[in-house]
C-alpha positions as CSV (number, residue, x, y, z in Angstrom):
1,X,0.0,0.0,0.0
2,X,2.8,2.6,0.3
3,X,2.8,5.1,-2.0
4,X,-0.3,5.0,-2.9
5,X,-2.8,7.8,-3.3
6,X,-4.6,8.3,0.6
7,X,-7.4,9.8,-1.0
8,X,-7.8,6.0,-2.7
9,X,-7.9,4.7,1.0
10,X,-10.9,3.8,3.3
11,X,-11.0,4.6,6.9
12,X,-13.2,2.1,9.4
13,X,-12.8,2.4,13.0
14,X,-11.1,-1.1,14.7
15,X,-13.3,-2.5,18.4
16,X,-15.2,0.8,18.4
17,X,-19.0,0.9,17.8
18,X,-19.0,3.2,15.7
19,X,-17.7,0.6,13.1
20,X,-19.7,1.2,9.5
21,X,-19.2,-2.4,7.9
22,X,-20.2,-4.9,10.6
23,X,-17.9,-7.6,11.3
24,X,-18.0,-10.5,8.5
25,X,-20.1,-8.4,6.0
26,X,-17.7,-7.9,2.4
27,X,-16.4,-4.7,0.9
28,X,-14.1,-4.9,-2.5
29,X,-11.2,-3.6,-2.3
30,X,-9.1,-1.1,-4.3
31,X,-7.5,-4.2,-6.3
32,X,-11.2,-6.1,-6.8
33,X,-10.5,-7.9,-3.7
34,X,-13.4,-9.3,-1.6
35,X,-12.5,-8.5,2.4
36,X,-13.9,-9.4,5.3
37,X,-13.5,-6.1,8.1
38,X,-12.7,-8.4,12.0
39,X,-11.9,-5.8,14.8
40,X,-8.9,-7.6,16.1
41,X,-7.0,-8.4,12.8
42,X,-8.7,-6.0,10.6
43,X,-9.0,-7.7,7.9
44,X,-9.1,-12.0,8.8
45,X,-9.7,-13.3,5.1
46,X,-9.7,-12.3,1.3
47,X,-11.4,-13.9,-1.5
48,X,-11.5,-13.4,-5.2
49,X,-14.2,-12.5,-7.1
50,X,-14.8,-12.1,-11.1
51,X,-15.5,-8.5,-11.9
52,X,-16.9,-9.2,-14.7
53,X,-19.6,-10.4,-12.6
54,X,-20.5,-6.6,-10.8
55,X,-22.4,-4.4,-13.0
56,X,-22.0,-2.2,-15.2
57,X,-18.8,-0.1,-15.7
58,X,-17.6,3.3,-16.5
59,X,-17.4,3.6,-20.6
60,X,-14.2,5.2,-22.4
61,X,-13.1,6.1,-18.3
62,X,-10.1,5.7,-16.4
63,X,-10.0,3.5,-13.5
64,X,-11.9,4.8,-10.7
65,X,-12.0,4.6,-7.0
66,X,-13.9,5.9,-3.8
67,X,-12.9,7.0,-0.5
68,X,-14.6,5.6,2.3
69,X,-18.5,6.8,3.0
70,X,-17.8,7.0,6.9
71,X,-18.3,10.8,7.0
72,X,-22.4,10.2,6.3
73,X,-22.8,9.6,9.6
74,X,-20.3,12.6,11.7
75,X,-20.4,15.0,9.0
76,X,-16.9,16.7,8.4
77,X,-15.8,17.2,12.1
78,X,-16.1,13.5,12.7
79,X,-14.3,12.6,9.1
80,X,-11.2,14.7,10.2
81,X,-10.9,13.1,13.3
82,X,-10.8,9.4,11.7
83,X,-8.0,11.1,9.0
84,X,-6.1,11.9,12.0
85,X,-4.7,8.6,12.6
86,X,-6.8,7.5,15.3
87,X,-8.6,4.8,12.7
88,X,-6.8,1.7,10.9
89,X,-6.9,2.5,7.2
90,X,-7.8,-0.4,4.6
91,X,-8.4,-0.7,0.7
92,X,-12.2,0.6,-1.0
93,X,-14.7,-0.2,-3.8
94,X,-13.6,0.6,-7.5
95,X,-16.1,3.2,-8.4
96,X,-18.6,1.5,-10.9
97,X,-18.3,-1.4,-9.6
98,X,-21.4,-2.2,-8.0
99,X,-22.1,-6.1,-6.2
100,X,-25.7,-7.0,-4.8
101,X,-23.9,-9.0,-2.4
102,X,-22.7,-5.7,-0.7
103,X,-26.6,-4.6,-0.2
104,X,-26.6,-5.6,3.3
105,X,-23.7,-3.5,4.3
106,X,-24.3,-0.7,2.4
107,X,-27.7,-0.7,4.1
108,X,-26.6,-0.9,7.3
109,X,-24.6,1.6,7.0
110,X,-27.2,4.4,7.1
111,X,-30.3,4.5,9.4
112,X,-33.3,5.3,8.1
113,X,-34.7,6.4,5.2
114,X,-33.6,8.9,2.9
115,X,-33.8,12.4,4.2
116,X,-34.0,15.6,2.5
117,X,-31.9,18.6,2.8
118,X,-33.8,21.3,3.6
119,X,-35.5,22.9,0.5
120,X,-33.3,21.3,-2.0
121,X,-33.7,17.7,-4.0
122,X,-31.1,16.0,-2.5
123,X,-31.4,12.3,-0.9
124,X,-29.2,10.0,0.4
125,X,-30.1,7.1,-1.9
126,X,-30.4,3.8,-0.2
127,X,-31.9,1.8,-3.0
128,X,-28.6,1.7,-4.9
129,X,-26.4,-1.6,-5.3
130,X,-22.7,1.3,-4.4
131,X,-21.2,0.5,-1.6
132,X,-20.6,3.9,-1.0
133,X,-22.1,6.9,0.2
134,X,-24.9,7.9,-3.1
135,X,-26.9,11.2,-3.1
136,X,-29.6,11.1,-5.6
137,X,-30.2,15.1,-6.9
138,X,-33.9,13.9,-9.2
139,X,-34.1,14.9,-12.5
140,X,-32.0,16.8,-14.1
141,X,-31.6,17.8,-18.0
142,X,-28.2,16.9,-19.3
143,X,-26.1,18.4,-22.2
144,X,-25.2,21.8,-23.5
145,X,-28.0,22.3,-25.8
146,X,-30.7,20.8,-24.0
147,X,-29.9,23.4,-21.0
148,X,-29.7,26.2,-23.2
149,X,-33.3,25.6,-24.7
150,X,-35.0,25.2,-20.8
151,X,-37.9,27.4,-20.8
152,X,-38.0,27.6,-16.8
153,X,-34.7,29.3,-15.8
154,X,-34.8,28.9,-12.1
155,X,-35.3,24.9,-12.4
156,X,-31.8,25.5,-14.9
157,X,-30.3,26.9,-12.0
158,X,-31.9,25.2,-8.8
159,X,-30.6,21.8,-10.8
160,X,-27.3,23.3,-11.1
161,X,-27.3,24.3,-7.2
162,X,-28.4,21.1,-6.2
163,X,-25.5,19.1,-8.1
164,X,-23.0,21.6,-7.2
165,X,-24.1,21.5,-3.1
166,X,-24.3,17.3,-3.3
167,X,-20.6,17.5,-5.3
168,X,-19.7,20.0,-2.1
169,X,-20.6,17.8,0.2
170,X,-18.9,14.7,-1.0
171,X,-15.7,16.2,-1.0
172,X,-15.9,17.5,2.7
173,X,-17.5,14.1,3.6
174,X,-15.1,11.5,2.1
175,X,-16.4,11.1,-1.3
176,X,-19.0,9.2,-2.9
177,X,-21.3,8.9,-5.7
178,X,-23.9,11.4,-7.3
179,X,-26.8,10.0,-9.0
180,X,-29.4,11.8,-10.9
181,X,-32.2,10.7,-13.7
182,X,-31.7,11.8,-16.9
183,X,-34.7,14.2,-17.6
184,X,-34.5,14.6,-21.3
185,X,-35.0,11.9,-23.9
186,X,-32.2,10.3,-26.5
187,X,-29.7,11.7,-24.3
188,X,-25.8,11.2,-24.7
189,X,-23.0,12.1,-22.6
190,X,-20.2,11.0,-25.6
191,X,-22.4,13.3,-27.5
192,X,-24.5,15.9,-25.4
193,X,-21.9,16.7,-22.9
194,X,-23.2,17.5,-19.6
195,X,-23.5,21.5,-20.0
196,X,-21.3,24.6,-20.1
197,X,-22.9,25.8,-16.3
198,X,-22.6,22.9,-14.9
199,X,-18.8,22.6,-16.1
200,X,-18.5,25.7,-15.2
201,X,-19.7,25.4,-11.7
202,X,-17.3,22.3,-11.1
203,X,-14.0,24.7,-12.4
204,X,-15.0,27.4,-9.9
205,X,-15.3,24.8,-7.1
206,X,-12.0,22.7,-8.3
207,X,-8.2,23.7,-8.5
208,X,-8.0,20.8,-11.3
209,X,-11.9,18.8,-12.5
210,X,-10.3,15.7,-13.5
211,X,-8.7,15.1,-10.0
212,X,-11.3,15.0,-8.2
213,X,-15.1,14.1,-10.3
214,X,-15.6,11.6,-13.1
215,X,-18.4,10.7,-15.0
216,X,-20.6,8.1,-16.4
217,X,-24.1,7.6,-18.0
218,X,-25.8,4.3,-17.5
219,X,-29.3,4.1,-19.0
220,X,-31.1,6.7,-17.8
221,X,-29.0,7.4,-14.9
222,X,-26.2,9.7,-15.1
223,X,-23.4,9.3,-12.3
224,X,-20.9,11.8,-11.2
225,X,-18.0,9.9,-8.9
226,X,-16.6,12.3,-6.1
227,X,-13.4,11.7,-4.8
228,X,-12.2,13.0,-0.9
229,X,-11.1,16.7,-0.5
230,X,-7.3,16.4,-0.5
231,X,-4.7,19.0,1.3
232,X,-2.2,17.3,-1.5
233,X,-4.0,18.8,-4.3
234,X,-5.1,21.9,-2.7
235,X,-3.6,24.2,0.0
236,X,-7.4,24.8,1.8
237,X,-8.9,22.4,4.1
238,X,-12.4,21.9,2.6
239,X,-14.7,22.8,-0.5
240,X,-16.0,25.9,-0.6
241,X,-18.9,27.1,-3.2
242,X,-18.7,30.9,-2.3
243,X,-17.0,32.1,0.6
244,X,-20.1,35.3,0.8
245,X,-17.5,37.2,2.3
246,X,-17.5,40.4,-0.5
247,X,-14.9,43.3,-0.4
248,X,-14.3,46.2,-2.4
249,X,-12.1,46.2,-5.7
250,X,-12.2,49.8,-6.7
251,X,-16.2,50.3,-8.0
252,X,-16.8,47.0,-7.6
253,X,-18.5,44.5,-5.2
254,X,-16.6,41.4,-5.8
255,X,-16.9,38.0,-3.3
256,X,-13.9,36.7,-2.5
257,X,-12.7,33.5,-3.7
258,X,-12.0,30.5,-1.0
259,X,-7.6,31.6,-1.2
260,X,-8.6,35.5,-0.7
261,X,-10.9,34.7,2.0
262,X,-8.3,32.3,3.8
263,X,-5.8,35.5,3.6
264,X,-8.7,37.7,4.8
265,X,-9.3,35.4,7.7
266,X,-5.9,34.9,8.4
267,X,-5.1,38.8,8.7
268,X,-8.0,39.2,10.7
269,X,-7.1,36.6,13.2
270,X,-4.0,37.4,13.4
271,X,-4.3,41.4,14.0
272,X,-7.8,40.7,16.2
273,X,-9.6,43.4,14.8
274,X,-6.7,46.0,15.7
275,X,-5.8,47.3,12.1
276,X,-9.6,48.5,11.5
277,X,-8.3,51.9,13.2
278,X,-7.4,54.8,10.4
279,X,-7.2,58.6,10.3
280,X,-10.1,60.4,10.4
281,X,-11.8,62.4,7.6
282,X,-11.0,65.9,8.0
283,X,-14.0,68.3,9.0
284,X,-13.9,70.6,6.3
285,X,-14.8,70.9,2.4
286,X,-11.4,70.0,0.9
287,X,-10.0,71.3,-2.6
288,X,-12.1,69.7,-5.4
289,X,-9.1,69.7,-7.6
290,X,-7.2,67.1,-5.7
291,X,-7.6,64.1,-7.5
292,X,-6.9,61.4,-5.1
293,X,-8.8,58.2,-3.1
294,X,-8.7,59.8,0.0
295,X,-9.8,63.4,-1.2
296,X,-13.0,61.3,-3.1
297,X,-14.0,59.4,0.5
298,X,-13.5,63.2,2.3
299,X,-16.2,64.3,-0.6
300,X,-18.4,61.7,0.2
301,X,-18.4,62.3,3.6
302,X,-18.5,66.0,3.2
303,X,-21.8,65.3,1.1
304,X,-23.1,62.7,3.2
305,X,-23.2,65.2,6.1
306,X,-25.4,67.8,4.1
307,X,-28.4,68.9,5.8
308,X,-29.8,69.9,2.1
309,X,-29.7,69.0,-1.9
310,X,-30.0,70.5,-4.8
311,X,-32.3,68.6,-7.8
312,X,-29.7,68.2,-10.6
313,X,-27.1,69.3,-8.5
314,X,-23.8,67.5,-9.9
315,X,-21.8,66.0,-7.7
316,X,-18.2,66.8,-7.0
317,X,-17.1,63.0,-6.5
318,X,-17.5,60.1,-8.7
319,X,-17.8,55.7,-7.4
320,X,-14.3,54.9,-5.8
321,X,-13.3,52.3,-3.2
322,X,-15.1,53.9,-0.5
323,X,-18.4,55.1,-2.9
324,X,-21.2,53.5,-4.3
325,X,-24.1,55.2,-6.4
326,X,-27.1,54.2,-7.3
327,X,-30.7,55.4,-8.9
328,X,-33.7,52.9,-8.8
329,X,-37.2,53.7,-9.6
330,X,-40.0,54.2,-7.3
331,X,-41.5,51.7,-7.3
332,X,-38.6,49.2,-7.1
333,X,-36.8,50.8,-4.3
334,X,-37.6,49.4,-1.2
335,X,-36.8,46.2,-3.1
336,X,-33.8,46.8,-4.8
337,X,-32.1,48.1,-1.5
338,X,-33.0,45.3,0.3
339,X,-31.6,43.0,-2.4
340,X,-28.1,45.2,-2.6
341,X,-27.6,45.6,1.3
342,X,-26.2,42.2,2.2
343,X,-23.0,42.3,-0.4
344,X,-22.5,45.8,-0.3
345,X,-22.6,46.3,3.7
346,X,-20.2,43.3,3.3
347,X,-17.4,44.4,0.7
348,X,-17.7,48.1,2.8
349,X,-17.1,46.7,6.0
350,X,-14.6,43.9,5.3
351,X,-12.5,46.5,3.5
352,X,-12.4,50.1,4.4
353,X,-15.5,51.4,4.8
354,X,-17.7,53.5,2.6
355,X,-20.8,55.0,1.6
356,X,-23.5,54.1,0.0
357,X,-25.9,56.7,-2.3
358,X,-29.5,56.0,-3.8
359,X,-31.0,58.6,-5.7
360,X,-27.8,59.9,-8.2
361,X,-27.9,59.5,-12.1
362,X,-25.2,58.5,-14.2
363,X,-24.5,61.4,-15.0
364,X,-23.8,62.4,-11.5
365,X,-26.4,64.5,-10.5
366,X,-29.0,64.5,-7.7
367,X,-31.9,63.5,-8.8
368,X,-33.6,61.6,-5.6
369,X,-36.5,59.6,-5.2
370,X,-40.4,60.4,-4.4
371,X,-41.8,59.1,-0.8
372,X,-44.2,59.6,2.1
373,X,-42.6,59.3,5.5
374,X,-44.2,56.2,6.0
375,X,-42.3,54.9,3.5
376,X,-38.9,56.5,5.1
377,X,-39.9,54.9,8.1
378,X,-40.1,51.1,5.9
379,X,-36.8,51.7,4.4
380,X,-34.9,52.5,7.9
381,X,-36.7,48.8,9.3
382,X,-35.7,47.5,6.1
383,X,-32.0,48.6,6.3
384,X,-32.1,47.7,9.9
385,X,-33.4,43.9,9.9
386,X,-31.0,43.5,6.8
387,X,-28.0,44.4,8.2
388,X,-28.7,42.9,11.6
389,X,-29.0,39.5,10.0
390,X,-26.0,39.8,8.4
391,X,-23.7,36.6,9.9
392,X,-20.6,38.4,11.7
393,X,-17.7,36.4,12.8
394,X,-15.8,38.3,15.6
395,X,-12.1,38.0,16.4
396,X,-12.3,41.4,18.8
397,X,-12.9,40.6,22.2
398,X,-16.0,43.5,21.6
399,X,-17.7,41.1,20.0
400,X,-19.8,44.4,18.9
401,X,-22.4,44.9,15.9
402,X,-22.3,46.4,12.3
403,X,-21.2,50.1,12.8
404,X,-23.7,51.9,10.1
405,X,-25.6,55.2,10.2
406,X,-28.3,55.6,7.4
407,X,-30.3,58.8,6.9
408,X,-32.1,60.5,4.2
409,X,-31.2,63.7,2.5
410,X,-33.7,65.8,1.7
411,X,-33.8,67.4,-2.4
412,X,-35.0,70.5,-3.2
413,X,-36.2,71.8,-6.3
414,X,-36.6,75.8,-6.4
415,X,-37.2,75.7,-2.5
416,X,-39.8,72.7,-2.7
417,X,-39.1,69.7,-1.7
418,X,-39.1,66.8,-4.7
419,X,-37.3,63.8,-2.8
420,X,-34.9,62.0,-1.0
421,X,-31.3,60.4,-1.6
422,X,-30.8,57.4,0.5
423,X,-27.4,57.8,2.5
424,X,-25.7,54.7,4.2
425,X,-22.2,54.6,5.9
426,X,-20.7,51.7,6.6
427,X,-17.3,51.5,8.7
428,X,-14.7,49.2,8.9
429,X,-15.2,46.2,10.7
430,X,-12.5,44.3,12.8
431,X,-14.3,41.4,12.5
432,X,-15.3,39.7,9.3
433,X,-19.1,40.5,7.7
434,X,-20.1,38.0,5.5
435,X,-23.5,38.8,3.2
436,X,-24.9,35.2,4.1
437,X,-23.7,32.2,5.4
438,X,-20.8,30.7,3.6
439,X,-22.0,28.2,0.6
440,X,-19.8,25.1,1.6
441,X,-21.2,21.7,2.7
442,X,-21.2,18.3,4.1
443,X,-22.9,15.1,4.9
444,X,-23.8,15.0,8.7
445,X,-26.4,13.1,11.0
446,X,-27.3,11.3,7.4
447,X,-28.5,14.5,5.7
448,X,-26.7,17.0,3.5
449,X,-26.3,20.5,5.8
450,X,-24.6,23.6,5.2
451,X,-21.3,24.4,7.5
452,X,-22.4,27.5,9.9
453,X,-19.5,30.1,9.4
454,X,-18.1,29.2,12.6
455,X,-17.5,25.8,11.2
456,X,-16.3,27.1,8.2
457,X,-13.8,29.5,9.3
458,X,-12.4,26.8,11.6
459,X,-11.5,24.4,9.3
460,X,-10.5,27.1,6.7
461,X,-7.7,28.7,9.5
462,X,-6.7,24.9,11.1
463,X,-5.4,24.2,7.5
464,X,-3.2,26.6,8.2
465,X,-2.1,25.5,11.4
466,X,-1.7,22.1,10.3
């Protein structure tokens, strides 16, 4: 066994009862060896079998091969603990290989039937002849053309969520199998493909595709083989879908991928929230000529602090790393902002800070919106509830909240007042802000369950730690 690939290995716990294959019941090995798991040898006896005898195979594939489906039970906590060297390691199934005569074990290796997770189509599929662990995502329509033509865009991308959070999970859970039916007739992988955004999903989530996913179509069924996370192939601990933790580039709101988000986290930890102190703006009108970040964040502030606007007013500042500037309609707004909040507040307060403007053209001018005070009132509730469900992990010993103000500035048209521009300032945060709860998964208590951002953050910064 030395040398080979650990991500290749199984891991089954030796006189504990926690065991997953019961004493006596087969598994096939890595080298299509039947073995027999006994808690005081490990394994007590081999036998041959005839592969030719399993069913059916992956077509015009490379060999494959599973890790272990002992995480289904412990989720991703437990499946560190076992890679930790406190379980005897042994040899696991070939992928496509499947044996009735492993039913028994496979079925007693989950309790139960299979459960949901949550809102989304997934299953853990216990009518299945793999040894392994098997989520079963429904149906699904397969192939680059035949996605492009769905009518029903949101199925497209719930479909494409659901395969993505089930191949997440997998790889933070030991591996496994991904089943899901075929919806669309006289399909052909060696012909269809599988689709563009579904490719393209695996490449965002994967350093390298082929290392880690492999497919096969049999019938109507359409597998996708997931091998185990690996620290060999990648220098972060666990799979990560979107970190949700956004920051400022210049004018844009851009989330940061799992690597900037370990460095993020990293800083953060390591400075405890002390570096979120700067300068402060200085109280006066500065020269408008000065073309510089700084002077464009003291204009924004200097505006923000206005008591009164002028309608078509320009503006003496334009979007920088600390400004934001928007115009919605009417009838959209209270919408809009609620939609915007989470990844801007975010990006501003994981970065430097910043203000946010509703109510300014293109053209930079003041332009504001129309609204009774009632609806004032809705929008301050709005901004408030948003914001304060925003998850926050804290490395200060404060532990405070979101430090925002948000007020509206009243526009004036030939000394009547025609609107409002919605103002929001958002300071720096010494913790990290994230606009929802980090999109990474696992397998756990049998079901398929996001990791909180607790639980994400501490196995992104222990990879680090080693």
């Amino acid at each position: 066994m030395q040398g080979m690939d650990p991500r290749y290995y199984g891991i089954f716990p030796v006189g504990d009862d926690h065991c997953h294959l019961p004493e006596g019941k087969p598994f096939l090995d890595i080298t299509g060896v039947w073995s027999f798991v006994n808690f005081e040898d490990t394994i007590s006896q081999r036998r041959r079998v005839d592969k030719s005898a399993c069913g059916a195979t992956t077509s015009g594939a490379s060999e494959h091969r599973l890790p272990n489906r002992n995480a289904a039970e412990g989720g991703l906590a437990a499946h560190r603990t076992r890679r930790a060297g406190k379980w005897k390691r042994t040899q696991v199934p070939l992928l496509g290989e499947e044996c009735t005569d492993v039913d028994l074990a496979r079925k007693e290796l989950l309790l139960g039937n299979c459960l949901t997770a949550g809102k989304m189509n997934i299953s853990i599929d216990l009518d299945t002849n793999y040894a392994e662990l098997v989520l079963n995502v429904g149906r699904v329509t397969l192939g680059e053309n035949n996605r492009k033509k769905m009518k029903d865009r949101q199925l497209s991308k719930q479909q494409n969520e659901n395969i993505s959070r089930a191949v997440c999970a997998l790889l933070n859970s030991g591996g496994g199998v991904i089943k899901a039916e075929v919806e669309n007739e006289d399909y052909s992988y060696k012909k269809d493909g599988i689709g563009l955004d579904l490719e393209n999903s695996f490449s965002d989530m994967l350093p390298f595709v082929p290392n880690f996913l492999d497919f096969m179509q049999n019938g109507n069924y359409f597998h996708i083989f997931v091998k185990s996370w690996s620290l060999e192939t990648s220098s972060l601990q666990i799979a990560t879908l979107s970190s949700n933790l956004y920051k400022r580039d210049v004018t844009s709101v851009k989330v940061m991928n799992a690597s900037a988000a370990l460095e993020f986290l990293k800083d953060k930890e390591k400075t405890g929230g002390r570096a979120h102190l700067r300068p402060k703006l200085p109280a006066k009108r500065v020269c408008v000529d000065v073309q510089e970040e700084s002077n464009m964040e003291a204009l924004a502030a200097d505006f923000f602090n206005r008591t009164e606007l002028n309608y078509k007013e320009k503006l003496t500042f334009t979007e920088s790393t600390h400004v934001e500037i928007k115009n919605f309609s009417t009838t959209k707004l209270l919408q809009r902002i609620r939609e915007i909040l989470p990844q801007y507040v975010s990006a501003f307060a994981n970065t430097d800070g910043g203000y946010l403007f509703v109510g300014l053209n293109e053209d930079k001018e003041i332009i504001g919106f129309k609204s009774e005070k009632s609806c004032l009132t809705k929008l301050e509730e709005v901004t408030k509830n948003s914001i304060g469900k925003l998850p926050v992990h804290h490395f200060c010993m404060e532990k405070g909240t979101i430090d925002y103000l948000c007020k509206f500035l009243r526009v004036y048209d030939k000394g009547s007042l025609c609107g409002y521009v919605y103002a929001l300032r958002v300071e720096r945060s010494c913790c990290a802000v994230f606009a929802k709860k980090p999109d990474s998964w696992h397998v756990k208590d049998n079901r398929v369950e996001p990791l909180t951002e607790k639980e994400w953050i501490q196995f992104m910064v222990d990879s680090e730690r080693g």
